[in-house]
Structure formats: structure tokens, C-alpha cells
N, C-alpha and C positions, 0 to 999 in steps of 0.2 A: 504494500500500500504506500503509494504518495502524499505525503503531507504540500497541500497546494496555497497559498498563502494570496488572498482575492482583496482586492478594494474595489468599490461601488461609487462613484462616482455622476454626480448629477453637472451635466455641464450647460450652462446660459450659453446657447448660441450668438445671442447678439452682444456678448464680450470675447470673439473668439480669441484673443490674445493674453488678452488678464487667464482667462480659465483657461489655456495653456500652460501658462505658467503656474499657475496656482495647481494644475493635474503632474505638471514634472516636480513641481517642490513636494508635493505631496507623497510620491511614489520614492522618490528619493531618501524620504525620511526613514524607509524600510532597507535603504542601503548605506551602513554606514559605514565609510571605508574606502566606497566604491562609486562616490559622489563623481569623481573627476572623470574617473573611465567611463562613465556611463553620456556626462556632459558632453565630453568629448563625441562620442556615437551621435548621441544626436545633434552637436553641433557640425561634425560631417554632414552626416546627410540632411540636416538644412540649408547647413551650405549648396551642397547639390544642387538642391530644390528651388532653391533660389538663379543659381547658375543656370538652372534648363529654363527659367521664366525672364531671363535678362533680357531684351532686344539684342542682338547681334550689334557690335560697332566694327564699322569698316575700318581697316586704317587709312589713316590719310596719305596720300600720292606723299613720296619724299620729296618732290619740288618742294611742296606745302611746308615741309617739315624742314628744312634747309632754308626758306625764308623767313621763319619762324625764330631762328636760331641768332 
């Protein structure tokens, strides 16, 4: 038998940010020790997540960049 350890959680859609963060500080409180490796994970992959949502920027022609200078 597996011992499973659950939190239940009610989350306000219309603070998606605040109750983000209030659901990782919460869950974190159950790892202690393991606070950084775990930020780090999901600071990865928000990172990511954000990267795949950037607009592309072009670089600029190097003329542009050599008058610039």
C-alpha cells in the first residue's frame, strides 16, 4: 500500500496569478528542503512557456547595426 499525501484546493479564476502563487507556496510548504529544486522546475518551464508565446524578432540588416554604432 501507498501512502499518497493530496491537497484540495479551490482556485478564483478571475485572480489567475495571485492563486498561482498562493497554489505553489502552498504545495511547497509540504516540501521542505526541496523548495529551490522544485522552483527551479517550474521556473524552467515557464520560462519555456513564455519563450513559445514571444513574437519572433527579426534581427536587424547589419547596415542598421553599423550605423547605429
Amino acid at each position: 500500500m501507498t501512502v499518497v499525501k493530496k491537497i484540495e484546493l479551490s482556485i478564483d479564476l478571475t485572480k489567475p496569478a495571485d492563486e498561482l502563487i498562493e497554489t505553489i507556496i502552498s504545495v511547497l510548504s509540504f516540501y521542505p528542503g526541496r523548495q529551490h529544486e522544485i522552483l527551479e522546475k517550474v521556473d524552467h518551464t515557464v520560462g519555456e512557456m513564455l519563450a513559445a508565446i514571444q513574437p519572433k524578432e527579426e534581427p536587424e540588416p547589419k547596415e542598421k547595426l553599423k550605423e547605429s554604432t
